[in-house]
C-alpha atoms as a printed R data frame, in Angstrom:
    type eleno elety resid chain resno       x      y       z
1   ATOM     1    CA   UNK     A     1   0.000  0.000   0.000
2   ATOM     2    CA   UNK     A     2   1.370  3.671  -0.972
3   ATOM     3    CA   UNK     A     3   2.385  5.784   2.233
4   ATOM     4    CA   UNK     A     4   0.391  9.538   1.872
5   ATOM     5    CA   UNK     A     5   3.640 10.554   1.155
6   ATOM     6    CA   UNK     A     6   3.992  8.369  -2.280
7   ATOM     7    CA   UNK     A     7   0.390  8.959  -2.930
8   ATOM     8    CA   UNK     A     8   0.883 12.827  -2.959
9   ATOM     9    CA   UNK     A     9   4.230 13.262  -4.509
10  ATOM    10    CA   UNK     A    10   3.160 10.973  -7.438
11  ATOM    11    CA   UNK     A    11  -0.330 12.291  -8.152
12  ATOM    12    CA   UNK     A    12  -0.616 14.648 -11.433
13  ATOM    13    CA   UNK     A    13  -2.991 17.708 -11.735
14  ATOM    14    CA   UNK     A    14  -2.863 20.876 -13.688
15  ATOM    15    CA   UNK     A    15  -4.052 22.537 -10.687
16  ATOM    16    CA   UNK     A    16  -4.772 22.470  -7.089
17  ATOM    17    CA   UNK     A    17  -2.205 20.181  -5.052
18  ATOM    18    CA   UNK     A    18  -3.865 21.865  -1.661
19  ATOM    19    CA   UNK     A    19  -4.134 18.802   0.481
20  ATOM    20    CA   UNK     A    20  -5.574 17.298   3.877
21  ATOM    21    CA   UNK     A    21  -5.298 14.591   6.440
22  ATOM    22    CA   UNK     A    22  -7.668 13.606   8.964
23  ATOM    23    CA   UNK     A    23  -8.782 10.557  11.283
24  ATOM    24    CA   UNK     A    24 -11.658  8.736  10.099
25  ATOM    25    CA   UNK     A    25 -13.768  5.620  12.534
26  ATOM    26    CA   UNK     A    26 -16.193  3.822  10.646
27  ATOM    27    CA   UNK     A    27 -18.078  6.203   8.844
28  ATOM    28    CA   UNK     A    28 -17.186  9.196  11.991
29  ATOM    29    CA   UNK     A    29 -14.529 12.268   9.881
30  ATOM    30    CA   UNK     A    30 -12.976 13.525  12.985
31  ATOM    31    CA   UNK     A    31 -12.730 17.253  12.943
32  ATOM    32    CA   UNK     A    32 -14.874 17.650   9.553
33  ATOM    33    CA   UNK     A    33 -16.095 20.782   9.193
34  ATOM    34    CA   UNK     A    34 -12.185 21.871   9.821
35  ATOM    35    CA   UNK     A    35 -10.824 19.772   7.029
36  ATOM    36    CA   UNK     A    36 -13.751 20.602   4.576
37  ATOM    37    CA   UNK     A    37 -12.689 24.876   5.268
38  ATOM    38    CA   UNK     A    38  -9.046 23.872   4.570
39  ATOM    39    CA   UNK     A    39  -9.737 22.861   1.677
40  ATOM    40    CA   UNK     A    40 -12.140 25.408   0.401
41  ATOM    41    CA   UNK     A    41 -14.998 22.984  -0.246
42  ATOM    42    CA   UNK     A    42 -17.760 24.815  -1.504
43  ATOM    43    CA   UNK     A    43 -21.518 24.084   0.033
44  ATOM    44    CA   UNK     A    44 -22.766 21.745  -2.629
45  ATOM    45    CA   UNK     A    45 -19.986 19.676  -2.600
46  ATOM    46    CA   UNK     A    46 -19.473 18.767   1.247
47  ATOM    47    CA   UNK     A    47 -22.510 15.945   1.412
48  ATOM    48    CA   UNK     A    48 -20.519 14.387  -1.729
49  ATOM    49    CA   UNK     A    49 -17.150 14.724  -0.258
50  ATOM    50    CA   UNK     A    50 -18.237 12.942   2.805
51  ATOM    51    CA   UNK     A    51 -19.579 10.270   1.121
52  ATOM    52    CA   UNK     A    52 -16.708  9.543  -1.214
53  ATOM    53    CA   UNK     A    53 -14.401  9.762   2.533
54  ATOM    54    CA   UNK     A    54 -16.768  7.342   4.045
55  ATOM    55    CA   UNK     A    55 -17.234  4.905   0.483
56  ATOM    56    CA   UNK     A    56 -13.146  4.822   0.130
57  ATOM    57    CA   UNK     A    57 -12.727  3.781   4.014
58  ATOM    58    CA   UNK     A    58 -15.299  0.908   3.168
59  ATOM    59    CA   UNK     A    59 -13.857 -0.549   0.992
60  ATOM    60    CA   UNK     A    60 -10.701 -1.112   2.832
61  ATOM    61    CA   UNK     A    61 -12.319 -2.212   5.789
62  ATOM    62    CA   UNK     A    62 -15.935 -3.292   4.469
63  ATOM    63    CA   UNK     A    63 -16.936 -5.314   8.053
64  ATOM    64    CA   UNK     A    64 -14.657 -3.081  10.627
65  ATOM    65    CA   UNK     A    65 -16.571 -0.062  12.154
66  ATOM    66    CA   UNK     A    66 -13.841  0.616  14.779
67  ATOM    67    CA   UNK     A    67 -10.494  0.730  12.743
68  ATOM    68    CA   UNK     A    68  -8.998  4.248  12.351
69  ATOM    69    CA   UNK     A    69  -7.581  5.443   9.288
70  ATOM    70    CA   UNK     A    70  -5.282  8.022   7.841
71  ATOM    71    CA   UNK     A    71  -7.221  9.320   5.229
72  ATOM    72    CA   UNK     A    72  -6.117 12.108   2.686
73  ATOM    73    CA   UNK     A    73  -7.976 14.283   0.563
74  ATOM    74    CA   UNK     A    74  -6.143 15.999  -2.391
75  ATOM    75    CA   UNK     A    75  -7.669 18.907  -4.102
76  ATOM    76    CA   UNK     A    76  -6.588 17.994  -8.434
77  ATOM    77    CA   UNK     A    77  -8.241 19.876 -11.240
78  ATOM    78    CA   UNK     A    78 -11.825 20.762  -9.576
79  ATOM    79    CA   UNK     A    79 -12.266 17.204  -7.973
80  ATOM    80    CA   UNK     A    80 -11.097 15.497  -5.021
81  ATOM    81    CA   UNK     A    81  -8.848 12.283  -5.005
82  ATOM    82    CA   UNK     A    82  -8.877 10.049  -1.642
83  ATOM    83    CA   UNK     A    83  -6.150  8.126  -0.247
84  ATOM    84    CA   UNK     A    84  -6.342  5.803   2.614
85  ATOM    85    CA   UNK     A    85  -4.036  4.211   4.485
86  ATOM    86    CA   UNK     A    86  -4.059  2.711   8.327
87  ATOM    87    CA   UNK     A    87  -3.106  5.243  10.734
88  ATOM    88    CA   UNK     A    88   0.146  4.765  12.927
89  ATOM    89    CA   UNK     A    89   0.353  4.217  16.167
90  ATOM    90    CA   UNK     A    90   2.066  6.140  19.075
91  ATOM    91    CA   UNK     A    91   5.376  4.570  20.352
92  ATOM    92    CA   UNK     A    92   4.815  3.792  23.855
93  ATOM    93    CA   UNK     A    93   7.507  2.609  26.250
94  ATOM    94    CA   UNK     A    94   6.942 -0.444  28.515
95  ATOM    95    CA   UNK     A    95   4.972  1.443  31.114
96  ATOM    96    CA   UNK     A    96   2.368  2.662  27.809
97  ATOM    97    CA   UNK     A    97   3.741  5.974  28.065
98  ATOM    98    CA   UNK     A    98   4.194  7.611  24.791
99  ATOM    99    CA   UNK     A    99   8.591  7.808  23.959
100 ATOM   100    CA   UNK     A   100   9.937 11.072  23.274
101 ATOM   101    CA   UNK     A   101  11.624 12.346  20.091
102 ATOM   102    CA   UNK     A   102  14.806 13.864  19.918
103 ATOM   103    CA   UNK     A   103  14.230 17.404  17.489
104 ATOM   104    CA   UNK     A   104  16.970 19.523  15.749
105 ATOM   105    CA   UNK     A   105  16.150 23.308  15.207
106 ATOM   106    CA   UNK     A   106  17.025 23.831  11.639
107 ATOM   107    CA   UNK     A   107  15.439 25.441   8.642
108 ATOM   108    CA   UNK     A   108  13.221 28.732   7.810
109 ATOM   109    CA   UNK     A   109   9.740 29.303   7.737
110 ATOM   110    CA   UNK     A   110   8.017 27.544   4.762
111 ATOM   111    CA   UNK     A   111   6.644 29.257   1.996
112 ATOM   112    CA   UNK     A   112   2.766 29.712   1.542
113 ATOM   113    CA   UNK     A   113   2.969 27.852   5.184
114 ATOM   114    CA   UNK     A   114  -1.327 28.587   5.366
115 ATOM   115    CA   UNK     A   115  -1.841 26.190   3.164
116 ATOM   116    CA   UNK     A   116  -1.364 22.602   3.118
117 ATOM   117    CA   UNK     A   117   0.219 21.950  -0.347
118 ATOM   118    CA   UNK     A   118   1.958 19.531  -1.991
119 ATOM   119    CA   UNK     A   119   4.773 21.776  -2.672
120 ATOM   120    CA   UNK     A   120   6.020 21.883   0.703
121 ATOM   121    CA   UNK     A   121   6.792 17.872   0.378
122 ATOM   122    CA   UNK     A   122   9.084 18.636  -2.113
123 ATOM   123    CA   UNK     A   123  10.834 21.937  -0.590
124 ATOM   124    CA   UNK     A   124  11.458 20.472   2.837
125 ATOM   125    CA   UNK     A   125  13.317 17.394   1.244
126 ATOM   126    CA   UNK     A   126  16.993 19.571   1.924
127 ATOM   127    CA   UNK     A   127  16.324 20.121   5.532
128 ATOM   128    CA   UNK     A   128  15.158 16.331   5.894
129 ATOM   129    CA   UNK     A   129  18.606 15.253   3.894
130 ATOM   130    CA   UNK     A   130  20.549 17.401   6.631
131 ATOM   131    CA   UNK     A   131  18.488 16.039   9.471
132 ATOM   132    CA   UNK     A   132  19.225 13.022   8.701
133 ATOM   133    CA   UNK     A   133  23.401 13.245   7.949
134 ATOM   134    CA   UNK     A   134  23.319 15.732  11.298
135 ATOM   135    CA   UNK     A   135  21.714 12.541  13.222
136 ATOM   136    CA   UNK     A   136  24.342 10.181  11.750
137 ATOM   137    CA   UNK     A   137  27.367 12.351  12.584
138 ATOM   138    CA   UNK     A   138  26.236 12.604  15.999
139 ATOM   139    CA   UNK     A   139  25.544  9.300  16.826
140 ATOM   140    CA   UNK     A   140  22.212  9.034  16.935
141 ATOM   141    CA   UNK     A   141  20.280  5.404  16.754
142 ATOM   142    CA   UNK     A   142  17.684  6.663  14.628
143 ATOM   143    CA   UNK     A   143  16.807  9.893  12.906
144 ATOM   144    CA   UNK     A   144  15.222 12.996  14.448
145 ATOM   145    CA   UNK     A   145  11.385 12.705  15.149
146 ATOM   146    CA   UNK     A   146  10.957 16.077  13.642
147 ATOM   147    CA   UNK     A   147  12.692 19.157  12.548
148 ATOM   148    CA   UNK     A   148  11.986 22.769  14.216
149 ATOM   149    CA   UNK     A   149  11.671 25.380  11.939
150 ATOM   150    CA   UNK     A   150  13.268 28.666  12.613
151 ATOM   151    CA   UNK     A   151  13.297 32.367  12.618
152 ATOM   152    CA   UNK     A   152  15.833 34.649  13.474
153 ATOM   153    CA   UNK     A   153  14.864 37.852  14.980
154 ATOM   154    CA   UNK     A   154  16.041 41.187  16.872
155 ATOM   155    CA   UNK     A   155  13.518 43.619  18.820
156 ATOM   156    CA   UNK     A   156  13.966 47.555  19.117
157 ATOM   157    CA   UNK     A   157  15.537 47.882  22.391
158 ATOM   158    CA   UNK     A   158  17.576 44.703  22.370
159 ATOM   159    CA   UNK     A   159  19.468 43.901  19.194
160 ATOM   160    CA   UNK     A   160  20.285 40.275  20.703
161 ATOM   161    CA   UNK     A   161  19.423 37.719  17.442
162 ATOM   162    CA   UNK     A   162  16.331 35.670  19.102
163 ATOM   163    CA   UNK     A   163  16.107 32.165  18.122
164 ATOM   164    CA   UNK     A   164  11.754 31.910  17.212
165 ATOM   165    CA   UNK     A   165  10.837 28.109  17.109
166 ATOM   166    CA   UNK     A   166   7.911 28.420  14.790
167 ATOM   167    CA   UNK     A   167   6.800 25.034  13.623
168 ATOM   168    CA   UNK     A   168   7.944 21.294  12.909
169 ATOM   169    CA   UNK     A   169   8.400 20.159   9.205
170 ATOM   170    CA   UNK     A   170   4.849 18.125   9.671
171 ATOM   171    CA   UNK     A   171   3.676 19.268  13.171
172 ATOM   172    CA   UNK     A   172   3.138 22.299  15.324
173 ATOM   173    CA   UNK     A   173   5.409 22.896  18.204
174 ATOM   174    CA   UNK     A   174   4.437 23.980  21.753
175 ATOM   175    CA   UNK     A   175   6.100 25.378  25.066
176 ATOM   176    CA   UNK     A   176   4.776 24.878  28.752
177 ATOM   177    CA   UNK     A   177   6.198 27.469  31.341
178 ATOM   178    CA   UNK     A   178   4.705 28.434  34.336
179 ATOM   179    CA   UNK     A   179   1.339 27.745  33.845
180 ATOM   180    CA   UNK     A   180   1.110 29.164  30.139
181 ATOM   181    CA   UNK     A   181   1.297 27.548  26.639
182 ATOM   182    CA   UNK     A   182   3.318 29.176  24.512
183 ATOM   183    CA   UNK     A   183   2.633 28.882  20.357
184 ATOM   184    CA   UNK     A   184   3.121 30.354  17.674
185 ATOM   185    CA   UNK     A   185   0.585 33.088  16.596
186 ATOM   186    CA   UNK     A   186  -1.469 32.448  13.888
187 ATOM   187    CA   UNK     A   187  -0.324 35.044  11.654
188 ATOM   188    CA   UNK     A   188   3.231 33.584  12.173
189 ATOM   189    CA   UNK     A   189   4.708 31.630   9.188
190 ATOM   190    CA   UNK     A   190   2.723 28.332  10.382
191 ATOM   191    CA   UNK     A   191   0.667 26.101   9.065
192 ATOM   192    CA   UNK     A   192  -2.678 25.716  11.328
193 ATOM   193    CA   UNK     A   193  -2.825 22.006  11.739
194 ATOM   194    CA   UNK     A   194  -6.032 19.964  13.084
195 ATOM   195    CA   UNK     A   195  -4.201 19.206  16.035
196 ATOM   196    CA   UNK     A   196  -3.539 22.274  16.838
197 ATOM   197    CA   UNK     A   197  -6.856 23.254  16.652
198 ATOM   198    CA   UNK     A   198  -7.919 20.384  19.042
199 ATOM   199    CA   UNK     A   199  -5.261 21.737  21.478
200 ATOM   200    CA   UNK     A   200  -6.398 25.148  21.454
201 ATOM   201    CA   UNK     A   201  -9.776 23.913  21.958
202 ATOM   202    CA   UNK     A   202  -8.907 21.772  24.670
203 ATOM   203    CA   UNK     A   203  -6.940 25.119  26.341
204 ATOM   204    CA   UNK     A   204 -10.246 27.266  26.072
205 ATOM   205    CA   UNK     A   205 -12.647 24.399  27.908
206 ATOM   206    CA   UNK     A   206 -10.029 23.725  30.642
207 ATOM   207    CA   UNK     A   207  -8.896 27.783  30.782
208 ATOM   208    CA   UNK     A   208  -5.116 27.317  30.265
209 ATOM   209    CA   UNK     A   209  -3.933 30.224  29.035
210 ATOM   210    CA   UNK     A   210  -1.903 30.679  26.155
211 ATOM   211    CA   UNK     A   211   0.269 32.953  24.736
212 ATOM   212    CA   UNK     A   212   0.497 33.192  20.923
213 ATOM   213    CA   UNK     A   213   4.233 34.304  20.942
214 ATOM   214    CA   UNK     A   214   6.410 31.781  19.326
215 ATOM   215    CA   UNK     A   215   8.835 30.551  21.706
216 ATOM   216    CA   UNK     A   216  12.515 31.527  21.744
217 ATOM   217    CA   UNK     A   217  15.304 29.089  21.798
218 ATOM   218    CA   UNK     A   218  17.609 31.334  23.875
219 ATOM   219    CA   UNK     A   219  15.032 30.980  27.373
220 ATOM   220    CA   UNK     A   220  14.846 26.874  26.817
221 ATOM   221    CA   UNK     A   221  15.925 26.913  30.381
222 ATOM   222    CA   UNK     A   222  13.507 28.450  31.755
223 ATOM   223    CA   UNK     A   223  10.726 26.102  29.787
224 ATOM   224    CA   UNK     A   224   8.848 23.560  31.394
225 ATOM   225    CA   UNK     A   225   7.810 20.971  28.935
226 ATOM   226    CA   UNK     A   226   7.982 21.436  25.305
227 ATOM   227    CA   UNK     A   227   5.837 19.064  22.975
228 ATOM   228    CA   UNK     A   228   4.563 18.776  18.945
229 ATOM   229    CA   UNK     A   229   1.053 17.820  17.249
230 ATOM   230    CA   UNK     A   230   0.712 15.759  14.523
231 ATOM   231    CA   UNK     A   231  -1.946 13.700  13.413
232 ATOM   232    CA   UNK     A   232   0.540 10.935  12.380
């Protein structure tokens, strides 16, 4: 079975290549209304979008209501091609606690980072090439779990560069210090992922505050816990 990845990069259109990925169970879209805005879906053709979600998840799993799946939706000359694949798990430790990544800051803010386009696939394949040869020359076991994109920055009264973590090459990045989440804002150079949005949500019911300022790698110290999203 193709990854998304494949599927995407070997797809041809003459345009469109704006793109989504959500959680579907059973015949549930998870987050729906978000992923159908994304992707500029006009009125009249959300009931038939669903349904062609829903019919491509059936067929891969015809008797099993409860399975999960990856499913993505590319946007190719005025119609929608689907792409479904079983979702990955979380890698949990012995205890069932979910492993953490080791991350590498590297990389500018992505182009046209608002929207989810194939493009970006392509453009981030240099930073993923360097991730991966930093990893090796350091010893790692594995390669980096994601890459932080950066931004360098100076303010009026202090012309000390600031290092602005803005984003991971597929996830959104997040800072925990006393008692605040720290993001970045959503005019930054980010891409607003689902997850994301389900964090945000999450902050509003429970009243965490948060802080759209995107954190800076020169007061790590001072952080409390630092995390990604990603629906993958």
């Amino acid at each position: 079975m193709a990854t998304p990845r494949e599927f995407l990069t070997s797809a041809r259109w003459h345009t469109g290549g704006a793109y989504t990925c959500m959680r579907v169970t059973g015949e549930h879209i998870h987050l729906w209304e978000f992923h159908y805005r994304r992707l500029g879906v006009l009125d009249s053709q959300v009931e038939g979008l669903h349904k062609q979600i829903v019919d491509g998840v059936r067929s891969h799993a015809p008797s099993d209501s409860t399975a999960t799946w990856m499913v993505t939706v590319l946007c190719a000359d005025n119609s929608f091609l689907i792409h479904v694949y079983k979702m990955p798990g979380l890698r949990l430790d012995d205890k069932g606690d979910v492993l953490p990544i080791d991350v590498l800051v590297h990389g500018a803010p992505r182009a046209r980072a608002h929207v989810k386009h194939v493009q970006w696939i392509q453009d981030r394949v240099p930073i993923e090439e360097y991730a991966r040869s930093f990893a090796t020359s350091v010893g790692l076991n594995e390669p980096f779990g994601e890459v932080i994109l950066q931004r360098r920055t100076t303010t009026n009264a202090d012309t000390t560069p600031r290092t602005e973590l803005l984003e991971g090459l597929i996830t959104n990045f997040f800072v925990w210090r006393q008692g605040t989440l720290f993001t970045a804002a959503d005019h930054d150079d980010i891409l607003h992922g689902s997850s994301r949005h389900l964090v945000l949500n999450a902050c509003r019911r429970l009243h965490i505050p948060v802080q759209f300022t995107a954190p800076c790698w020169e007061e790590s110290a001072t952080w409390d816990a630092a995390f990604v999203t990603s629906k993958s």
